[in-house]
N, C-alpha and C positions, 0 to 999 in steps of 0.2 A: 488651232494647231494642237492637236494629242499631244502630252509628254509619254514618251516612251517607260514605264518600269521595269523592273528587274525580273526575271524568267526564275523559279525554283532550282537552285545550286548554281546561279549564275553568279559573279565575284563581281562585288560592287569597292568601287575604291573610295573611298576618303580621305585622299590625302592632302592636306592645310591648301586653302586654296591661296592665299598670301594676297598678292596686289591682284585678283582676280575677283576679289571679295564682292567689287563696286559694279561688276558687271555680269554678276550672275546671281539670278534667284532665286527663293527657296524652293522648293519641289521635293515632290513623291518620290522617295526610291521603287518603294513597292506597296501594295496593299491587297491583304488577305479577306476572308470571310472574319478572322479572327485576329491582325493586329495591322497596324499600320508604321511603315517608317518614313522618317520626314528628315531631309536636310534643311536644317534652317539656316541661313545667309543672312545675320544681320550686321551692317556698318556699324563703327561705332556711334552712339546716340541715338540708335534706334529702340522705340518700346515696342513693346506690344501689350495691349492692355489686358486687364483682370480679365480671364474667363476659365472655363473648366471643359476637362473630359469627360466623357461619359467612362471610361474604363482607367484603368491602372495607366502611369503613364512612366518614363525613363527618359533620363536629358540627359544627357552625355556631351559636355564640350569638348570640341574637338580641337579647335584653335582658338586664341584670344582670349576675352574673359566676360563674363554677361554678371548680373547682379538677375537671380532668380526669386524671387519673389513667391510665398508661400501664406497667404491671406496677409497679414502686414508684416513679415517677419524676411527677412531681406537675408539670401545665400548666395556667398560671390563665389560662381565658378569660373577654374582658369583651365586652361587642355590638360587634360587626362580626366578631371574631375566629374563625378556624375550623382544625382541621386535619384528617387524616387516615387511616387506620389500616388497615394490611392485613389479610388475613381471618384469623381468630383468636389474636389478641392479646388478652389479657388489658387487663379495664380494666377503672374504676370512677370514679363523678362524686359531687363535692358541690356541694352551691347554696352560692356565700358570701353569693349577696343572693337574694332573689327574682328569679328567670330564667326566661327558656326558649330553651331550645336546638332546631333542627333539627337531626335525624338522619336520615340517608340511609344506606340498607343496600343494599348490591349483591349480591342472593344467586347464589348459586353452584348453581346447578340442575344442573351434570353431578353435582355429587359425592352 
């Protein structure tokens, strides 16, 4: 089944998905030649493990709170908080509550 993305000035909502967490997955909002956005839906006690981006990357919690992990150095984000991270760095995320995070990927097309 295709997941449908988002159309250029089409209005994407995010809004906390709450008790909706457990029944819906992560997925594409949209994705460019040039960046990628991602709603991540993790329960709480979910990891995901160490890996890296090819380009620049942006996490944005949106709801809940995840422990972000930045080669071993551990950043606990809660809604509103967000940082940053150059292109391939190592990383990896855990849900402390039921969350979702925006992720935004800046890919890197020369290389």
């Amino acid at each position: 089944m295709a997941i449908n993305h988002a159309n250029p000035a089409e209005v994407i909502h995010l809004q906390p998905l709450g008790s909706k967490i457990d029944s819906t997955k992560t997925y594409t909002l949209f994705k460019t030649d040039v960046m990628e956005a991602i709603r991540l839906v993790m329960p709480a006690g979910k990891q995901i493990p160490e890996h890296k981006a090819r380009g620049e990357i942006t996490v944005h919690c949106l709801e809940g709170a995840v422990k972000f992990f930045v080669g071993e150095t551990p950043h606990e984000l809660s809604a509103g908080d967000m940082l940053y991270l150059e292109a391939g760095k190592l990383h990896a995320v855990e849900a402390i509550e039921d969350s979702t995070v925006l992720v935004t990927i800046f890919l890197n097309k020369a290389s």
